[in-house]
ZARO-667676 format. One record per residue: residue in one letter; x, y, z of N, C-alpha, C in turn. Coordinates in Angstrom, 3 decimals, padded with zeros to 6 digits. Atoms other than C-alpha are relative to their C-alpha. Layout:
REM residues N
 r      npx      npy      npz     capx     capy     capz      cpx      cpy      cpz
 A        X        Y        Z        X        Y        Z        X        Y        Z
...
This chain:
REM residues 110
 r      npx      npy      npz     capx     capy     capz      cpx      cpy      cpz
 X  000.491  001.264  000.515  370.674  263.777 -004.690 -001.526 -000.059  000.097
 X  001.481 -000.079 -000.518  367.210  264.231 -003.180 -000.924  000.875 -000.548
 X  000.584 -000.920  000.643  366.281  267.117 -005.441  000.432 -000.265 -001.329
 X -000.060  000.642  000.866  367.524  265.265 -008.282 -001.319 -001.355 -000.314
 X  000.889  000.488 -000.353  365.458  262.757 -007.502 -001.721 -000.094 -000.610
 X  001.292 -000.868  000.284  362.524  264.584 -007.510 -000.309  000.560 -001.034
 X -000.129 -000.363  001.626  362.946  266.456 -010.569 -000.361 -001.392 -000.883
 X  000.108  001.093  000.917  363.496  262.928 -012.357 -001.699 -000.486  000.439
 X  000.913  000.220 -000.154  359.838  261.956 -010.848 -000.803  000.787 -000.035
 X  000.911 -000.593  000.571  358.027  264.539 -011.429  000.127 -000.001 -001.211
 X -000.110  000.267  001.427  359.275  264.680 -014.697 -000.742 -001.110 -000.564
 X  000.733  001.215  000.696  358.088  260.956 -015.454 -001.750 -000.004  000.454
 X  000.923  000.115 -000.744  355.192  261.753 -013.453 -001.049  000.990 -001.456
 X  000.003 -000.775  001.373  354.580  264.819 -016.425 -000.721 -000.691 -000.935
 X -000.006  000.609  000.720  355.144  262.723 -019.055 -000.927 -001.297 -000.388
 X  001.173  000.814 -000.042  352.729  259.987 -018.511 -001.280  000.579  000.117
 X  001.209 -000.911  000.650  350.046  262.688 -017.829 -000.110  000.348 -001.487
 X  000.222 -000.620  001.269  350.438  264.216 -021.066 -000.133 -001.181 -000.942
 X  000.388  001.582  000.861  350.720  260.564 -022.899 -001.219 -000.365  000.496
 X  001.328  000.622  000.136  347.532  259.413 -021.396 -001.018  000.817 -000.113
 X  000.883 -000.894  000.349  345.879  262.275 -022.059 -000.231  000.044 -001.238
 X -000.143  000.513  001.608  346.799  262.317 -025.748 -000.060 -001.374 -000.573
 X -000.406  001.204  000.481  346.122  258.604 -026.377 -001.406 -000.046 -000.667
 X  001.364  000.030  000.272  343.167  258.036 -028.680 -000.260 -001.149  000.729
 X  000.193  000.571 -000.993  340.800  255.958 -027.451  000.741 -001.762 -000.588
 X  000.029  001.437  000.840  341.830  251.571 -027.892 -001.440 -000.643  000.391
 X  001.162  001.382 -000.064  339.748  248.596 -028.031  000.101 -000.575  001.768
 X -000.364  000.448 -001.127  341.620  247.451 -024.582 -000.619  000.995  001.026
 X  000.140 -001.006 -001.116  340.266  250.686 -022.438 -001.508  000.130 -000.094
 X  001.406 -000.509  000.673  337.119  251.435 -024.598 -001.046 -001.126  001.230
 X  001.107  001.057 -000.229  333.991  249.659 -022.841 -001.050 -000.293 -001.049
 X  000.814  000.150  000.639  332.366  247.921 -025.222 -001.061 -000.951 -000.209
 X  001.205  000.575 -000.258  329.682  246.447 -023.678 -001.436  001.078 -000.035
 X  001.056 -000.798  000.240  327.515  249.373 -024.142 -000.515 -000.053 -001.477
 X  000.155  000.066  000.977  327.294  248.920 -027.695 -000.699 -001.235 -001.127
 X  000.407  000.944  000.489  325.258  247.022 -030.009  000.493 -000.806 -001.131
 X -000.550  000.572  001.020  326.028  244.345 -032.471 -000.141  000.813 -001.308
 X  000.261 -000.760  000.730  324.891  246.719 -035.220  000.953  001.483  000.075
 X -001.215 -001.553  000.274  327.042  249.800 -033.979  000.965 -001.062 -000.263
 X -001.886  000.585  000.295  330.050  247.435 -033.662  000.100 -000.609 -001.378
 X -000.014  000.469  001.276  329.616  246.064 -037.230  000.254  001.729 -000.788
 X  000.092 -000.975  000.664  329.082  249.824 -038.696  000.825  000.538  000.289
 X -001.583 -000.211 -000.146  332.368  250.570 -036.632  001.159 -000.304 -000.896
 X -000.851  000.356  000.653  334.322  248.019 -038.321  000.115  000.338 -001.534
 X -000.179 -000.104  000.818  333.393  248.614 -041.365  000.604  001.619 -000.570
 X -000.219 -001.069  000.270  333.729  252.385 -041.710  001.744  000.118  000.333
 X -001.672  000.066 -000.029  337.440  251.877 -039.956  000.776 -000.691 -000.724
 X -000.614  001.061  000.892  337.995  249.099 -042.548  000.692  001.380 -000.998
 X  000.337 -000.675  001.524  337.343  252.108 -045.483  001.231  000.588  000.609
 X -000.800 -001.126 -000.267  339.395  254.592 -043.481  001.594 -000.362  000.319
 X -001.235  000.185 -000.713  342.343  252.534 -042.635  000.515 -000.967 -001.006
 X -000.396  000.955  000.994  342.582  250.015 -046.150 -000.282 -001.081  000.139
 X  000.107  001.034 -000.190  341.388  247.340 -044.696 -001.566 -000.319 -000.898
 X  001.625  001.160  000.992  338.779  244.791 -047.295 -000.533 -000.086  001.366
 X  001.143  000.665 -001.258  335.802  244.172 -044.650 -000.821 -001.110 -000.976
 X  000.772  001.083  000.732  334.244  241.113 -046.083 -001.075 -000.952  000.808
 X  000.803  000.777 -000.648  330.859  239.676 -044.302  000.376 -001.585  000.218
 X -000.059  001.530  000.058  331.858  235.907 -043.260 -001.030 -000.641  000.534
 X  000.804  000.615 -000.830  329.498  234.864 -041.126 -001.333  000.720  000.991
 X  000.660 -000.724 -000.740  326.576  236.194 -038.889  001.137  000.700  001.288
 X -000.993 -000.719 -001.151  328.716  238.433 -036.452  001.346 -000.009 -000.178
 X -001.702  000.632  000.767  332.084  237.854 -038.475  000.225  000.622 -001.274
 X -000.770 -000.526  001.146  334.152  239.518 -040.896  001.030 -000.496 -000.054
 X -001.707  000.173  000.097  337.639  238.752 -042.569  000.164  001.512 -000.573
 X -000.486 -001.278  000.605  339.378  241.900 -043.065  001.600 -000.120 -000.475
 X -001.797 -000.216  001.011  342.677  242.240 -045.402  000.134  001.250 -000.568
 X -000.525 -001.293  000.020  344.733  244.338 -046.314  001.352 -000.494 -000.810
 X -001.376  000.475  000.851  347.438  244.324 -049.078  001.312  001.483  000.117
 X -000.983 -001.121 -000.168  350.692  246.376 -048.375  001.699 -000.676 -000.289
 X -001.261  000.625  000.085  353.928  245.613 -050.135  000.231 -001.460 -000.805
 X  000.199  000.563  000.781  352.890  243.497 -052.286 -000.567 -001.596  000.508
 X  000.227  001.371 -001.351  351.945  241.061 -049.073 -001.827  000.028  000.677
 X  001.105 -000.259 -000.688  348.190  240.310 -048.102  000.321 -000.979  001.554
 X -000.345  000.574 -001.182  347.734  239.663 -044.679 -002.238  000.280  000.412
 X  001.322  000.076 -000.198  344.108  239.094 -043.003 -000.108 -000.420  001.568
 X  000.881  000.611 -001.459  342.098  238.517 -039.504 -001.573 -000.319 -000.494
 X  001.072 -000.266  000.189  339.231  237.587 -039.066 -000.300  000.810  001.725
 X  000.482 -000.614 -001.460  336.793  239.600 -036.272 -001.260 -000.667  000.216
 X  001.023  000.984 -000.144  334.158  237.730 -034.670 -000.552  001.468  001.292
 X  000.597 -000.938 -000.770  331.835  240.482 -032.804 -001.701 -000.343  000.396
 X  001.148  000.324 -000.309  328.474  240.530 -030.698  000.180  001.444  000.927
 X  000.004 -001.150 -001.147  326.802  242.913 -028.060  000.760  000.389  000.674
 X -000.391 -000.187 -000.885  329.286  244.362 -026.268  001.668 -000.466 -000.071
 X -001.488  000.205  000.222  332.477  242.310 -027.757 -000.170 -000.216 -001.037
 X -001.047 -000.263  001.260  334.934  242.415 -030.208  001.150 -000.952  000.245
 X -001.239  000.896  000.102  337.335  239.260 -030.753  000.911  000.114 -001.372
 X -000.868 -000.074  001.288  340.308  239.452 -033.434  000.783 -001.272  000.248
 X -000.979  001.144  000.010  342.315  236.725 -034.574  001.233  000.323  000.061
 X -001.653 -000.781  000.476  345.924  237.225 -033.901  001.081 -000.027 -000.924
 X -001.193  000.574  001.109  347.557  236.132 -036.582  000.891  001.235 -000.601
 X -000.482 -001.075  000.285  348.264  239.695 -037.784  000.123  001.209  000.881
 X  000.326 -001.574 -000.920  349.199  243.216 -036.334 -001.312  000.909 -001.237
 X  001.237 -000.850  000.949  345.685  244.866 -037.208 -000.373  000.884  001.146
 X -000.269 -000.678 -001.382  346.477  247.370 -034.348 -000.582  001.847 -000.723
 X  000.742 -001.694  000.411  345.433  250.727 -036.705 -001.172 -000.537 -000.210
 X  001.034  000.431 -000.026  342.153  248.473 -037.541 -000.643  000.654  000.942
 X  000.053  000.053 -000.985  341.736  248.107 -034.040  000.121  001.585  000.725
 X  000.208 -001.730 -000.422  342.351  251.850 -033.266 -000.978  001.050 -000.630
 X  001.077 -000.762  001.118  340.153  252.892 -035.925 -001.458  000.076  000.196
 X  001.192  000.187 -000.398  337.467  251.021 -034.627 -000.662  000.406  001.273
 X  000.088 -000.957 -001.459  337.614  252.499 -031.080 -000.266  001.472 -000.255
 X  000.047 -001.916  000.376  337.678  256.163 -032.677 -001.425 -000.675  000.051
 X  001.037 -000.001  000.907  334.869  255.156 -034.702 -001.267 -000.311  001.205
 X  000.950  000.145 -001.285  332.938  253.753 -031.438 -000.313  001.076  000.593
 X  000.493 -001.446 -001.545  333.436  256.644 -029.042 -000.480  000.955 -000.842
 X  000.882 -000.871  000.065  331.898  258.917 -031.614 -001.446 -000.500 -000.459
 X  001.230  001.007 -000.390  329.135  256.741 -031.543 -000.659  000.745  000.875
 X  000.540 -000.270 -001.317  328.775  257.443 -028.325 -000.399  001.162  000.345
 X -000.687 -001.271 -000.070  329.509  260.931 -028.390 -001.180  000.852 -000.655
 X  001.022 -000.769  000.778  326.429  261.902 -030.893 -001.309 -000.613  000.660
């Protein structure tokens, strides 16, 4: 039982290494207080292009971004400054949101 056990925990133990190793980066882990209002705008937009999402200027520090799939538009808006990044939840804009974290850390990265 005790070497069963064990097996089963290392195993999960494994498995969560290799998943958080392979996870690109998110918005939730990313720190993005290093970043300026100007990268985080040139983020969103480039992950808008790459992921279908309309980026549409609303406001100083504000975009609505949509996205038509299925014959269904759906939209957020993002309200961003130095360092943050707010989304409206109304929609899952969760590849957005992953897109824009890539798009950050090679920011960082060059």
């Amino acid at each position: 039982m005790k070497k069963i056990l064990s097996i089963t925990l290392v195993s999960a133990l494994a498995l969560l290494f290799f998943t958080a190793c392979s996870k690109d980066p998110d918005l939730k882990s990313l720190d993005v207080k290093k970043y300026s209002s100007e990268t985080i705008e040139r983020a969103i937009k480039k992950a808008g292009k790459k992921t279908n999402w309309r980026i549409t200027e609303f406001k100083i520090n504000e975009v609505i971004a949509e996205k038509t799939e299925n014959e269904k538009t759906v939209w957020t808006s993002i309200k961003y400054s130095k360092g943050k990044i707010v989304f409206d939840d109304n929609v899952d804009a969760s590849d957005l949101q992953d897109a824009i974290a890539k798009e950050l850390s090679k920011s960082s990265s060059h």
